[in-house]
C-alpha positions in Angstrom: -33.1 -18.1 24.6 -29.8 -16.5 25.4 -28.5 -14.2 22.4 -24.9 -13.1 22.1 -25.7 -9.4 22.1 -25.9 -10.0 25.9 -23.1 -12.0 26.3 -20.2 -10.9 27.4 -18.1 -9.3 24.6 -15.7 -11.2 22.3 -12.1 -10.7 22.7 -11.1 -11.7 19.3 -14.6 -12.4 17.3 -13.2 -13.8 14.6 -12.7 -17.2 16.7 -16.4 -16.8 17.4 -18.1 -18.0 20.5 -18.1 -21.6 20.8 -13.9 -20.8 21.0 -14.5 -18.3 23.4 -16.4 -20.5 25.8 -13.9 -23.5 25.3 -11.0 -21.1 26.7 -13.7 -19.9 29.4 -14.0 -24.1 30.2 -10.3 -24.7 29.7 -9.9 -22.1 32.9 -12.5 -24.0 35.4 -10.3 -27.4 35.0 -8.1 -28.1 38.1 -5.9 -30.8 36.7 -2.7 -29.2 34.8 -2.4 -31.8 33.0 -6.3 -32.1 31.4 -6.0 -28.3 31.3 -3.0 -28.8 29.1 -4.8 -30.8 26.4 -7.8 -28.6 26.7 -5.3 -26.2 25.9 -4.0 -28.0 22.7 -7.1 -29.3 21.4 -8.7 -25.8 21.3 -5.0 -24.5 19.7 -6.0 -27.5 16.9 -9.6 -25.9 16.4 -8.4 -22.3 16.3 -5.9 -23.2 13.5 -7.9 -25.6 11.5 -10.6 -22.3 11.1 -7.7 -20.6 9.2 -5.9 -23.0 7.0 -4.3 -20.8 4.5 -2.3 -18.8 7.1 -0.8 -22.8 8.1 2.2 -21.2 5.8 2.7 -18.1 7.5 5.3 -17.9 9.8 5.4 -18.1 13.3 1.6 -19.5 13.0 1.7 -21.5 15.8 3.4 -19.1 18.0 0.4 -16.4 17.2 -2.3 -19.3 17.8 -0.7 -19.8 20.9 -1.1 -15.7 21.7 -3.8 -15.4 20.7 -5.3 -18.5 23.4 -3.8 -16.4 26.1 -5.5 -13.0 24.7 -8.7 -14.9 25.3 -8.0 -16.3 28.3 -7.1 -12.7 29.4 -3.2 -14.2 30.6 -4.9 -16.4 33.1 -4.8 -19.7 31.6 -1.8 -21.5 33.7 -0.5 -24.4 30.5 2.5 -25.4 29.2 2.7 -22.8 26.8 5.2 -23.8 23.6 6.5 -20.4 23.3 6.5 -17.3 24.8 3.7 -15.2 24.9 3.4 -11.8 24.0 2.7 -9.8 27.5 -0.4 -8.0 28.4 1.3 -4.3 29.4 2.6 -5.0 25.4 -0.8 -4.9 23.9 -1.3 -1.3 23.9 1.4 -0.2 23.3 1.4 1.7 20.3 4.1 1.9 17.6 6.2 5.1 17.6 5.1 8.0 15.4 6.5 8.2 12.0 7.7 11.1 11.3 6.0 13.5 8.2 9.2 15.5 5.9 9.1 18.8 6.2 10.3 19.2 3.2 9.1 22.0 1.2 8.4 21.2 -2.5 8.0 24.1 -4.8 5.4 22.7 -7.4 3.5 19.7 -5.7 2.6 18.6 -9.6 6.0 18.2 -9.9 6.9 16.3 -6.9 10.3 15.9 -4.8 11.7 13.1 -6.8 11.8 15.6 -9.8 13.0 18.2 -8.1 16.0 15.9 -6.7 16.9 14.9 -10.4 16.6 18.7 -11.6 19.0 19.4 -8.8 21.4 16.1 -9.6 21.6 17.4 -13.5 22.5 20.5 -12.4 25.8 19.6 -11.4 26.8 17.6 -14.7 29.6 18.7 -16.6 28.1 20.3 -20.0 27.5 16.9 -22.2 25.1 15.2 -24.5 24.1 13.3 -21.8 23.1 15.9 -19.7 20.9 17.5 -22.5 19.3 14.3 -22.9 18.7 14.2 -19.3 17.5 17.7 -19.2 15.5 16.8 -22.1 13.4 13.7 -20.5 13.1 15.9 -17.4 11.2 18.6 -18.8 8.9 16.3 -20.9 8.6 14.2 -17.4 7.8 18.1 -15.9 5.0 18.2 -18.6 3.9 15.3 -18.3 3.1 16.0 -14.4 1.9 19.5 -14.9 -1.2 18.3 -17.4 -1.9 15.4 -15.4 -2.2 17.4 -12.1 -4.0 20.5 -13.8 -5.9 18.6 -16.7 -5.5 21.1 -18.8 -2.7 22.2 -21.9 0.8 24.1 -21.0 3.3 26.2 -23.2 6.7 24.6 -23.3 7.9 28.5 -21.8 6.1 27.8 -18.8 7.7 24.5 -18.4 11.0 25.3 -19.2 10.8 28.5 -16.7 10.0 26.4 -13.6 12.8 24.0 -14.8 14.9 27.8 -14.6 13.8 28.4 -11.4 13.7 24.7 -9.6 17.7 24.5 -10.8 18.2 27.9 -9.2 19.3 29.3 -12.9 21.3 26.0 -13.4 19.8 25.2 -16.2 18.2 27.8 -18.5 17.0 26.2 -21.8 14.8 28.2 -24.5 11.8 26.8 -26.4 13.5 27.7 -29.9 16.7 25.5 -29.2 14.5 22.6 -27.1 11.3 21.2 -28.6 9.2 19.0 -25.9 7.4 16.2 -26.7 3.8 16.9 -28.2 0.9 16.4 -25.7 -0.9 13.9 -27.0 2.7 12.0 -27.6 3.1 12.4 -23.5 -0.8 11.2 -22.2 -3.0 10.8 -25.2 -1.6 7.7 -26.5 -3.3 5.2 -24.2 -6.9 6.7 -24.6 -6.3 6.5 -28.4 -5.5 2.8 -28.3 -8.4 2.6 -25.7 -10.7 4.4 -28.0 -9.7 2.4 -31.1 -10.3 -1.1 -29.7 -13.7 0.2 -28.7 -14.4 1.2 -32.2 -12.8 -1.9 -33.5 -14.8 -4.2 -31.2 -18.3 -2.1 -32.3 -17.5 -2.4 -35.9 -17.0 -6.4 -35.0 -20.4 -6.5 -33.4 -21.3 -5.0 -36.2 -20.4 -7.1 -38.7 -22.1 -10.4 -36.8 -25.1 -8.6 -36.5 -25.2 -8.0 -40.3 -24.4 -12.3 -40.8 -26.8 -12.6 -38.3 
């Protein structure tokens, strides 16, 4: 009994073997023309094992790829489109570049420290202490999230001093942040009252039961 462990490897094993060895017979047949509805019919089987990607686009065009992956570019047919080249394969896509932007307080992230720096330019205004009030509660927000643990509304209101570069300097006794519990709590409350409700319901059938 032959086992596919000692066959030759699969190119693309999610067509499986029996595709495989259809493109392997498709390359023995002299006749252009046969081989060119060899080539087809095999096309038809590779797409019908995939029939939710029929609305993708460019399906056909990667069906017809892929046929000349297998065939490892040696399959001489009429192809419909043209086919990615074999020096393209791998080639791999150019690095992305990592910012080396340095962030002061990674709890806080750069998107906060880009607002912090924004506000600091406003014009003294209502809306700017409204601004520079959501940012701080946002600040503590981000700080008991990342450290799990409670924070004075000093310390938070001295790394808003310091990320604005003395921009803005705002005391605890003139700015009040939101309580703690106001800020994460309030979805764990909610959480833990449904489960409470839903015991005292289970409960209840129990006791009619």
């Amino acid at each position: 009994m032959k086992y596919n462990t000692t066959a030759k490897r699969l190119t693309l094993p999610e067509y499986g073997r029996n595709i495989q060895n259809m493109v392997d017979h498709c390359l023995t047949i002299e006749n252009r023309e046969k081989r060119n509805r060899c080539a087809n019919s095999i096309i038809s089987l590779m797409g019908n094992m995939f029939p939710h990607l029929r609305d993708v686009n460019d399906f056909k065009h990667i069906l017809w790829d892929h046929l000349a992956i297998m065939s490892d570019f040696s399959l001489d047919v009429e192809y419909p489109y043209e086919i990615v080249k074999k020096e393209n394969l791998h080639i791999h896509p150019p690095r992305v570049p990592y910012s080396d932007t340095k962030i002061a307080y990674r709890h806080y992230g750069q998107m906060l420290e880009r607002v912090i720096n924004k506000a600091s330019g406003w014009d003294e205004s209502e809306e700017k202490e409204a601004l520079i009030l959501v940012i701080a509660n946002q600040m503590k927000k981000s700080f008991i999230l990342w450290n799990k643990d409670s924070v004075d509304d000093r310390k938070i209101l001295k790394d808003l001093a310091e990320l604005s570069r003395g921009r803005i300097i705002r005391s605890s006794d003139n700015m009040k942040l939101a309580e703690i519990s106001g800020l994460v709590d309030a979805p764990q409350r909610n959480s833990s009252s449904n489960s409470n409700n839903s015991k005292k319901t289970k409960k209840n059938h129990s006791r009619k039961g």
